[in-house]
C-alpha positions in Angstrom: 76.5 60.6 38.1 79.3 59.4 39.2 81.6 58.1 36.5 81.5 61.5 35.5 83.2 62.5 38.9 85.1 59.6 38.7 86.3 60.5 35.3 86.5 64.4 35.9 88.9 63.3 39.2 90.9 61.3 37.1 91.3 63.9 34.1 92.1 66.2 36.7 94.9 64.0 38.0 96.1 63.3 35.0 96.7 66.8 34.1 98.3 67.6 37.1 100.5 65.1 36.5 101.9 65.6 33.1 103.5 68.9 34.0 105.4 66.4 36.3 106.2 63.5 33.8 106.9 66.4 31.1 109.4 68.0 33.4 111.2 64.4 34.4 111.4 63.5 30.5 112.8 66.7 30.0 115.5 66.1 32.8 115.9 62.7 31.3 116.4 64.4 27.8 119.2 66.9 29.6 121.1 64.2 31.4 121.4 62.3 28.2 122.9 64.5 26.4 125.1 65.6 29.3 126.2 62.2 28.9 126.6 61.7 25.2 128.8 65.1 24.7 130.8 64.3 27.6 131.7 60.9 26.4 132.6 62.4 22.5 134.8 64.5 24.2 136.3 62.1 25.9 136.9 60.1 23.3 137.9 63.2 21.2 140.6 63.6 24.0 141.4 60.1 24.5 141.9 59.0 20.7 144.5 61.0 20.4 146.3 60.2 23.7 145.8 56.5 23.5 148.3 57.2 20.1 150.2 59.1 21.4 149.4 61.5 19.0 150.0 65.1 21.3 149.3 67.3 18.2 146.2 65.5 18.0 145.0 65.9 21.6 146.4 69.8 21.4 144.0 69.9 18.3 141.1 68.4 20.2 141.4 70.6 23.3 141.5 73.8 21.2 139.0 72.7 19.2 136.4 71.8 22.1 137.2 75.1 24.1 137.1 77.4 20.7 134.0 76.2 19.9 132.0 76.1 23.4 133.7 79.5 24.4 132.5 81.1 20.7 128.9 79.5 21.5 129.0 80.8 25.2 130.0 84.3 24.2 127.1 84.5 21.7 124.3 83.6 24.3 125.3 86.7 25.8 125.1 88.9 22.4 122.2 86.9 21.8 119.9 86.8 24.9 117.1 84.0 23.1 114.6 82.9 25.8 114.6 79.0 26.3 112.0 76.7 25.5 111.3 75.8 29.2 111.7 79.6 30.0 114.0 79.3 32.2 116.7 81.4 31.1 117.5 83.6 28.2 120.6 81.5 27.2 119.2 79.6 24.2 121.4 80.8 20.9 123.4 78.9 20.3 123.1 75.6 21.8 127.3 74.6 23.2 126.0 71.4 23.8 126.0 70.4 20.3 128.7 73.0 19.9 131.2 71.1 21.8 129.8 67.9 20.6 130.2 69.2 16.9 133.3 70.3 17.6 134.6 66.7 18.7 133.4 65.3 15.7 135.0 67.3 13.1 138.2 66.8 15.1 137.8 63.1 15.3 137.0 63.1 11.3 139.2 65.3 10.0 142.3 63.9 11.8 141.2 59.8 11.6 139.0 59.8 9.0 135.5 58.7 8.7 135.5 55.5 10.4 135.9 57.7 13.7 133.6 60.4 12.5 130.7 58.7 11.1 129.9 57.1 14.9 130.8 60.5 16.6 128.4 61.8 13.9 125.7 59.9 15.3 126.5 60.9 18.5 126.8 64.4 18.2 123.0 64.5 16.6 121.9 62.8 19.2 123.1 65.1 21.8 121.5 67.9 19.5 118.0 66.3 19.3 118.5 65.6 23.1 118.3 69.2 23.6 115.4 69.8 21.9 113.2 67.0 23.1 114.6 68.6 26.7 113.0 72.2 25.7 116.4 73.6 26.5 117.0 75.0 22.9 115.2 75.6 19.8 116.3 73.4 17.0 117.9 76.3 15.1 120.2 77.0 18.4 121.4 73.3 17.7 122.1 73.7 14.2 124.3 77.1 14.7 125.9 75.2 17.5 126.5 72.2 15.4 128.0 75.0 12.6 130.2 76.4 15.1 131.7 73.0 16.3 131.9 71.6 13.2 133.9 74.9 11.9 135.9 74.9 14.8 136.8 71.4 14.4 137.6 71.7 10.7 139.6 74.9 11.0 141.7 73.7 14.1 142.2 70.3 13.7 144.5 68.4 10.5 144.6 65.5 8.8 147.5 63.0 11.2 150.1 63.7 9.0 154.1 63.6 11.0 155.0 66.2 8.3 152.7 69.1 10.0 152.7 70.1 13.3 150.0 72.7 14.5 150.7 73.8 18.3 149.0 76.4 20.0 150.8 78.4 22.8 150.2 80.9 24.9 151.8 83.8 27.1 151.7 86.9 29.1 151.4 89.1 26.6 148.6 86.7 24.3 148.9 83.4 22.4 148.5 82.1 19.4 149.5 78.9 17.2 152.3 77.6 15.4 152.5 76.0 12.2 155.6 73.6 11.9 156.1 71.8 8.5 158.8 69.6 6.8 159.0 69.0 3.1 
């Protein structure tokens, strides 16, 4: 009689703990990829600086804030409940937005001996998200769409010939396209 007790006691221990050890795993998760975006956008910032490559940083910047202020906007056209349930913030993930976003930047502009690491990065932070039940894996893959577009469509190949500045006023902003042939 009373290993079952002893056994029901512990069951019952247990399973009042793995909400607990689920919830700091899931922090763990969150904190990682907190981490891992911020440091590809650092390094999406800093590659360029360290080169003194301004176009390139310019490039970067726009490309970060384009794509995390696109994903933002579309959490609030598309109110998707979170995982964990605790908000309805879900589509699209701007975690792997932003971290997307880095990547293309760091690809397109230095090739893929600076992308292919970012790469693996960048996924990370996107699985990191899942595994920490803040979004769905399809929120990471139209966040990882939207980063890597940005990134593409912003960015260009390190090239002294081209020049690609963004500026802003006023009245709006826009970007300027600068070329010598």
């Amino acid at each position: 009689m009373m290993k079952p007790m002893c056994f029901a006691a512990s069951a019952a221990a247990i399973s009042l703990m793995t909400p607990v050890a689920a919830e700091a795993s899931d922090k763990g998760w969150s904190n990682a990829s907190n981490v891992a975006r911020d440091i590809l956008i650092g390094a999406a910032l800093a590659a360029p600086a360290v080169q003194q490559d301004w176009n390139g940083d310019l490039q970067a910047g726009a490309s970060i804030v384009a794509a995390g202020g696109l994903a933002y906007g579309l959490k609030h056209v598309f109110p998707e409940q979170r995982p964990d349930h605790s908000d309805r913030r879900s589509f699209p993930s701007a975690h792997s937005a932003e971290a997307f976003a880095a990547v293309a930047m760091l690809e397109n502009r230095y090739g893929w001996k600076a992308g292919l690491p970012a790469l693996a990065a960048a996924s990370f932070v996107a699985i990191a998200r899942v595994e920490a039940r803040k979004h769905h894996w399809y929120d990471c893959l139209a966040g990882a769409a939207i980063g890597s577009a940005s990134g593409l469509l912003i960015s260009t190949k390190r090239d002294e010939r081209v020049q690609l500045l963004p500026w802003a006023d006023s009245g709006g902003g826009g970007m300027s396209l600068a070329m010598r042939f």
